[in-house]
N, C-alpha and C positions, 0 to 999 in steps of 0.2 A: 500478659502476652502468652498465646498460646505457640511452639512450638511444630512446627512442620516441615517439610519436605521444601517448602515455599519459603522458607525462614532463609533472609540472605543475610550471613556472619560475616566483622570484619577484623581482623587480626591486627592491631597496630600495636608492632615490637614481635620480629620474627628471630626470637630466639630458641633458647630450649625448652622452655615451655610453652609459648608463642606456638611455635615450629610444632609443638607436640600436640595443641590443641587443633592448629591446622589439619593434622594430619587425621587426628581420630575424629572430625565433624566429616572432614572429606569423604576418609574411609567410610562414614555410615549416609553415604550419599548426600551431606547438604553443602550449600554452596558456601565459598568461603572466598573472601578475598585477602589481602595482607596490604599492610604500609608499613615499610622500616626504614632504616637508617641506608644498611649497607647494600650495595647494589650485588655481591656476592650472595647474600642473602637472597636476594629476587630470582637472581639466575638459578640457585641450586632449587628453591621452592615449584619455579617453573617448569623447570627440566625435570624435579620428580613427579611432578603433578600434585604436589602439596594441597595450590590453592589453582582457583581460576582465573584470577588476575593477581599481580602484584607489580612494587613500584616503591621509589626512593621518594618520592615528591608527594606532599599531603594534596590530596586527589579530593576538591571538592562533592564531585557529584560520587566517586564511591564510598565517601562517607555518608553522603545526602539518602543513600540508595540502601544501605544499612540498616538493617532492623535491630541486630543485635551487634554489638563494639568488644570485642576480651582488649581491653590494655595489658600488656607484658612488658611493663615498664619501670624505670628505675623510680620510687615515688615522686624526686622533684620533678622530674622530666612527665611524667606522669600529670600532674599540677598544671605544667607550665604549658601542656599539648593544648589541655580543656580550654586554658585562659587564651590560649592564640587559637583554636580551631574549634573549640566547642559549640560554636554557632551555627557549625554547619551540620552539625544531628540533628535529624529528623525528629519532630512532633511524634510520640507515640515510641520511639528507641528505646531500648534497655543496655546501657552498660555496667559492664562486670570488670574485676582484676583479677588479679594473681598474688597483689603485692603482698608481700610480709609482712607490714605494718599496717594498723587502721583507723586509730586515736587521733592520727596527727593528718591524715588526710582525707576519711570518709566524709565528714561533714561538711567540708572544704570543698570539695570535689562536686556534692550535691548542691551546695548553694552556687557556684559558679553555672549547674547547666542551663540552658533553656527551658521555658515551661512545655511541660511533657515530655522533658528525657531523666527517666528512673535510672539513678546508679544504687543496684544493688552488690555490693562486696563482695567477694570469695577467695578461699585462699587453698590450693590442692595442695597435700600434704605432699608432695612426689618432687620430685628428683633425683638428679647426676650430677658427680663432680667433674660434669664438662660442661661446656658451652657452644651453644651458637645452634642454629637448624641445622646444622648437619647431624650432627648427634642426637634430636629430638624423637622421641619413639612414645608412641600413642599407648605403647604397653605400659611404661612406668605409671599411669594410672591406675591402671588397672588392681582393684583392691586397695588401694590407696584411700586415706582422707581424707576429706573437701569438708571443707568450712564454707559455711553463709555466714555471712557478718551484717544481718539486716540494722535499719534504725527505724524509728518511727516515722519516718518520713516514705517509707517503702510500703508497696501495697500486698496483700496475701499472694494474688495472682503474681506478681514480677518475682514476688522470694520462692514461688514455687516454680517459675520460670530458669531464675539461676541453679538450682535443686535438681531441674528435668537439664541441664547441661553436665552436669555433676552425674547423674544416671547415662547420659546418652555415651558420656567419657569412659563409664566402666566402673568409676567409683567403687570401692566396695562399703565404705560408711559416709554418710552425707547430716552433719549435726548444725546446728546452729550457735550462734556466740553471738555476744553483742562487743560492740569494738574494745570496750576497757577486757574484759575477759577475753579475747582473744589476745590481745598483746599480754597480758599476762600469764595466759599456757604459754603464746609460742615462744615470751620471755623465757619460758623451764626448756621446752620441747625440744626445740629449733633454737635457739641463742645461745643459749648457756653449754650446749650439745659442740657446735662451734668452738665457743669461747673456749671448753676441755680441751679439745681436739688442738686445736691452735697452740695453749699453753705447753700439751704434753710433746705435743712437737718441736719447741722450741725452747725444753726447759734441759736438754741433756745433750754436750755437744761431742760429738763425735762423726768423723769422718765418712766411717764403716756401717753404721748404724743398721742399714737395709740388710747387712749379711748377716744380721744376729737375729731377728724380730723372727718372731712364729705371727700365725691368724690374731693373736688376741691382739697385738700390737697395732697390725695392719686394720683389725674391725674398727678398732678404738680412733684410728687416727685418719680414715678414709676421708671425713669432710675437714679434712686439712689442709686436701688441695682445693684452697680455697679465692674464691673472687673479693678481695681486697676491697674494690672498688664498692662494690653492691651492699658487702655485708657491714662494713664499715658505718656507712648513711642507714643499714638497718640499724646496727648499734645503737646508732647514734639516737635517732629517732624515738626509739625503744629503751630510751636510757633506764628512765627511772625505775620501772619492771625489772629489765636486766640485772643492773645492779643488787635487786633485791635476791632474786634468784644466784646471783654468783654469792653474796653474802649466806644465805640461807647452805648453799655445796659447802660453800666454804666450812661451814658450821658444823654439818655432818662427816666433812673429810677431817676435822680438827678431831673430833669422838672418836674416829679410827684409829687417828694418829698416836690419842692416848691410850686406848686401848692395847695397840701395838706394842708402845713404850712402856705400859705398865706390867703389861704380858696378862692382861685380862684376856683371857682368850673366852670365860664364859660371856662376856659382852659382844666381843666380836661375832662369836658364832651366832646371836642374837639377831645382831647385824646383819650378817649374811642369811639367816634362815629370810627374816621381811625381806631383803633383797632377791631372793630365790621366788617367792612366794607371789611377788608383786609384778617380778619379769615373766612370769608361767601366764599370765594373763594377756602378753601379746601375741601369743601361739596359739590360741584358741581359734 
């Protein structure tokens, strides 16, 4: 598929990144329409001019009418859209996600559609710890990383399709993965990043807490305020990865720990120099 001005997108799941994709297609003049859940959602979309239509009710002919589909969707609910509404994509569509996981539903997903509708994966490295379209902002892409999650079932033209959506967003690195290698970065990246954040939040109980913490405290523990719901079914989904990645922290926080306790300090400093050495490479 080739992308144009003519390309009409359709948004189904207008949240924060839903909402954020709406906004940066709109802002670069293409059309875009939305289907979500919440009828707040529609209202504030339309009042800002997000999109050009939207609506709580799965809208036959504006999915019929859709060249390109972004799902921004929890992945059951994701699943279960295709299995009840999938029929009504258009011959020749390309659908894309957002979701966080890919093992457990790319393949899935692709056997379920009609013949002639390409799902090709992606996953934008971007967010906020808020929610919903009102807080969606077309800039948190911007320099951001976007994953393609193609398989062989996907044509050169559609992964370079989802790639010029990744470019038209602002992207700043656009790589590819295939599904097992992407759940197993974003098992280190994105899960395990969580799972710290979540732990050091809830491992030291005090009251006052907030009046004592400097930045390091606060950098460390920002995706803490966290969606329960969403990241949980990521867990879960993501198990066996996951756990390999908290086992693997674990392993290297254990070398600290001895370090510490033994008053190795030439080990530690070790430690820290590759940790020094290895973080100077995301500043580039």
């Amino acid at each position: 598929m080739i992308i144009n001005k003519n390309t009409k997108f359709l948004i189904v799941g207008l949240g924060l990144l839903g909402g954020s994709y709406a906004r940066g297609l709109t802002e670069k003049g293409y059309y875009v329409d939305a289907i979500t859940r919440s009828q707040s959602s529609v209202d504030f979309a339309l009042e800002h001019e997000i999109v050009k239509h939207a609506t709580t009710k799965v809208d036959t002919e504006m999915i019929a009418n859709a060249d390109i589909i972004v799902f921004s969707l929890y992945p059951h609910i994701f699943v279960r859209w295709i299995e009840e509404h999938g029929k009504f994509i258009k011959k020749g569509a390309l659908i894309t996600d957002v979701t966080g996981v890919k093992g457990c539903i790319v393949e899935k997903i692709q056997s379920m559609l009609p013949e002639g509708v390409e799902f090709v994966s992606a996953h934008p490295m971007a967010g906020k710890e808020v929610y919903g379209v009102e807080n969606s902002n077309e800039k948190i892409f911007f320099g951001a990383n976007y994953i393609v999650v193609p398989t062989e079932k996907n044509t050169e033209e559609n992964i370079d399709a989802c790639k010029r959506i990744g470019e038209i967003l602002g992207f700043g690195r656009i790589c590819e993965l295939s599904p097992e290698e992407h759940d197993e970065m974003i098992g280190f990246v994105s899960q395990l990043t969580h799972c710290i954040a979540v732990s050091l939040m809830t491992c030291y109980e005090h009251k006052n807490l907030e009046k004592y913490t400097g930045d390091s405290f606060r950098d460390l523990t920002r995706i803490a305020n966290i969606n329960e719901v969403m990241w949980s079914e990521l867990f879960m989904l993501n198990k066996d990865a996951l756990l390999r990645q908290m086992d693997l922290f674990k392993s290297k926080f254990d070398i600290l720990y001895n370090f510490i306790e033994t008053d190795n300090k030439d080990g530690m400093m070790d430690m820290m120099r590759l940790s020094t050495q290895r973080r100077k490479l995301f500043d580039k």
